[in-house]
N, C-alpha and C positions, 0 to 999 in steps of 0.2 A: 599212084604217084605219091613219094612222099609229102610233106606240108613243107610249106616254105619256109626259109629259117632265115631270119632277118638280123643283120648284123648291125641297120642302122634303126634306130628304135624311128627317128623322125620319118625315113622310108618307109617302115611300117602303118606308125599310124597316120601318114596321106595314104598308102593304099587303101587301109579301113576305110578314113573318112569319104573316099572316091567312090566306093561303094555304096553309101547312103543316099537315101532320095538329097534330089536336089529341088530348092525353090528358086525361081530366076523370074529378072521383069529387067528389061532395057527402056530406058529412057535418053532419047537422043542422043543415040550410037554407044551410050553406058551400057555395058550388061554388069547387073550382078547376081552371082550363085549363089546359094548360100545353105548349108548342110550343116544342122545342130545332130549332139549325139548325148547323151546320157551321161554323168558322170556319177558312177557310183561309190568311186572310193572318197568326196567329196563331199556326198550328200549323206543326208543324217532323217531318214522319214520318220523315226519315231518322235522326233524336235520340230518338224514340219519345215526343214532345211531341203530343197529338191533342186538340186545342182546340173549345168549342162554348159559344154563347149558347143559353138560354131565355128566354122570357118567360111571365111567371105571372098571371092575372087570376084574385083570388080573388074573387067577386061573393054577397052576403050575399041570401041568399033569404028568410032568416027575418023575423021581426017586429020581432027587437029588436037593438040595437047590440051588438058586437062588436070588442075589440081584438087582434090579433094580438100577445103575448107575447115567444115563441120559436121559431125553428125548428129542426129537427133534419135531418139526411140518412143516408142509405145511397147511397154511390158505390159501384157494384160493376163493376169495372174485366171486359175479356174473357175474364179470365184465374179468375175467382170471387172476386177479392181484394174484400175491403168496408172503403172509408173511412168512419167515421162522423163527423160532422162536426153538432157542436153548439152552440146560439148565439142572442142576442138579434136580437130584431125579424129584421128583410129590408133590405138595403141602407142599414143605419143606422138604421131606423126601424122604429116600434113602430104603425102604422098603425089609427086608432079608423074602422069601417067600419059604415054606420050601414046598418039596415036600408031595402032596393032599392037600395043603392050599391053599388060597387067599387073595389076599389084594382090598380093592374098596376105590374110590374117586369119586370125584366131584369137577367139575373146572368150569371154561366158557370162552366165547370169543366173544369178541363182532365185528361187520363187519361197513362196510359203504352203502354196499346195502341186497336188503332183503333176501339173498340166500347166499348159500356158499357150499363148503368141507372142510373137515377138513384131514388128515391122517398123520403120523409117524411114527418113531421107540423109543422103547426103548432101550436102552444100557443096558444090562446084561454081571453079572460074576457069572461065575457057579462057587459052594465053593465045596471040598476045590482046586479045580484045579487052579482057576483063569483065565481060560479060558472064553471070550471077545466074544459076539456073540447077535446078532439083532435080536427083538422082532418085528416082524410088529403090526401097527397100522392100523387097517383096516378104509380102507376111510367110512366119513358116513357125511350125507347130513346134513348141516344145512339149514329149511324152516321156514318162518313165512307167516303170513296171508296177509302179506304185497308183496309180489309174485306177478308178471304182469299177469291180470286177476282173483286174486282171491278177493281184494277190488275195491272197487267202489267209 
């Protein structure tokens, strides 16, 4: 069978990314996926620059609507150092996720050595109560091929 020939680059790389291990953790009817992948036309190893996208699909299981607030991070570099990294909505946006929907992004992060973690919370309010409550982000490994032992 020949290889598939993709005319829309963004169809392409969600097929990629679909493929990648996923990490997931639900917290009160929240689920969120989440699949980092490597970027290597971005990353610079011999500068100690180690670059990666993820994509996030948070998908509302619960019954009732939900907006995503804030997020928060723990970047914890090879080495145990931990960035934290605090802040409104996702990608500019405060995303209102009604219950059986979802909402998905794509960010990145870049480290100082070849390995890392990533993990978080989101800040939600549940509508119409207003009620204030933490979405885990489930830790998920960032690797490149730059990893002790895997280049030469």
């Amino acid at each position: 069978m020949p290889p598939k020939l993709f005319t829309d680059p963004e169809a392409a790389l969600s097929e990629a990314i679909a493929s990648l291990p996923a990490y997931e953790d639900t917290t009160e009817g929240v689920r969120v996926i989440v699949r980092a992948f490597w970027l290597d036309d971005q990353s610079q190893p011999e500068e100690h620059n180690y670059c990666w996208g993820y994509r996030i699909r948070i998908e509302n299981h619960s019954d009732r609507t939900v907006q995503l607030l804030e997020r928060s991070w723990e970047i914890i570099d090879g080495l145990g150092h931990i960035d934290r990294v605090r802040g409104d909505g996702v990608i500019g946006e405060q995303p209102v996720i009604e219950a059986g929907s979802g909402f998905e992004y794509t960010s990145g992060a870049a480290l100082d050595t070849p390995s890392g973690i990533m993990r978080g919370l989101y800040r939600m309010i549940e509508e119409p109560t207003g009620r204030l409550f933490d979405v885990r982000i489930p830790p998920f490994s960032l690797d490149s091929p730059y990893q002790s032992g895997l280049v030469h």
